[in-house]
C-alpha positions as CSV (number, residue, x, y, z in Angstrom):
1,X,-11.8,-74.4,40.7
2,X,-14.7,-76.1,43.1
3,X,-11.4,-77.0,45.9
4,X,-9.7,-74.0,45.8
5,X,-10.7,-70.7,48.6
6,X,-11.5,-67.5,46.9
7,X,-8.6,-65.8,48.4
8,X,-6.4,-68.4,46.2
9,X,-8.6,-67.5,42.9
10,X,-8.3,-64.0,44.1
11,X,-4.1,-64.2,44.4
12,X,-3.8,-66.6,41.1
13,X,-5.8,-63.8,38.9
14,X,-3.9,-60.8,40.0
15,X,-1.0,-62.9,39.5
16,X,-2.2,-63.6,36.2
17,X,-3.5,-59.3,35.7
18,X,0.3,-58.5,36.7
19,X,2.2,-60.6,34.7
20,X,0.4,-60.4,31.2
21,X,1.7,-56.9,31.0
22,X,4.6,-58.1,30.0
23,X,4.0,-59.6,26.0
24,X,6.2,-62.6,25.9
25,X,4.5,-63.6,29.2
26,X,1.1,-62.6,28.1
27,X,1.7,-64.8,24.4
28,X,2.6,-67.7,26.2
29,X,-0.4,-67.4,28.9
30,X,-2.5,-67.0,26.2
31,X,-1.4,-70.2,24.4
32,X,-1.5,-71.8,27.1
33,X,-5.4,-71.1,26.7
34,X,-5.4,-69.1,30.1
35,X,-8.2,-67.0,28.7
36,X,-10.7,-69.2,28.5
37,X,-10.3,-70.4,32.2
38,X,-10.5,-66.4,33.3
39,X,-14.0,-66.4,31.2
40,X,-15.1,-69.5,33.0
41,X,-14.5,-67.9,36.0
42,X,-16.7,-65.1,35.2
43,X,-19.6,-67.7,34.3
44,X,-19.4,-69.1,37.9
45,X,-19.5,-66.2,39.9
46,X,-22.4,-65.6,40.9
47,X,-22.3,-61.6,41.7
48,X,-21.0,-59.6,38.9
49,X,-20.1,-57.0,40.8
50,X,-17.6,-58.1,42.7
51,X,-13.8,-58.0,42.7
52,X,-12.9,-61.5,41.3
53,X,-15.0,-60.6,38.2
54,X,-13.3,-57.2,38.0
55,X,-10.0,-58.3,38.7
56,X,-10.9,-61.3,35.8
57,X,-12.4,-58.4,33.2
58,X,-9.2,-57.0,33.8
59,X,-6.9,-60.2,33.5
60,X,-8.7,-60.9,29.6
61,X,-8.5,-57.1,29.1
62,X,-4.6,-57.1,29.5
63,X,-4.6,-60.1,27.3
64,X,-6.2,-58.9,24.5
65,X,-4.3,-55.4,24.5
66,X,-1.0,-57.1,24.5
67,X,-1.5,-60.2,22.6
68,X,-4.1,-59.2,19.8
């Protein structure tokens, strides 16, 4: 996570928000153990206020409403 720019992060988790939507897309993200990256992402940011974290709450959010 250290290489890539925030504006990557940024595009990979509304990437991630958009497509878990979708269940057979959000079970396989989730086994794929995606939702303990987006909670590591949370841990490194620094302000919680900002968009990354918000866009990440709302990732894991979408994950556990579809998946369970």
């Amino acid at each position: 996570m250290d290489s890539l720019s925030l504006d990557t992060i940024i595009s990979v988790i509304e990437a991630i928000t958009a497509v878990t939507l979708y269940r057979p897309v959000a079970q396989r993200i989730s086994e794929l153990g995606v939702g303990k990256d987006l909670v590591r992402i949370i841990q490194h940011t620094k302000d919680f206020r900002s968009y990354v974290v918000s866009q990440t709450i709302e990732a894991l959010w979408n994950l556990i409403e579809v998946v369970g």
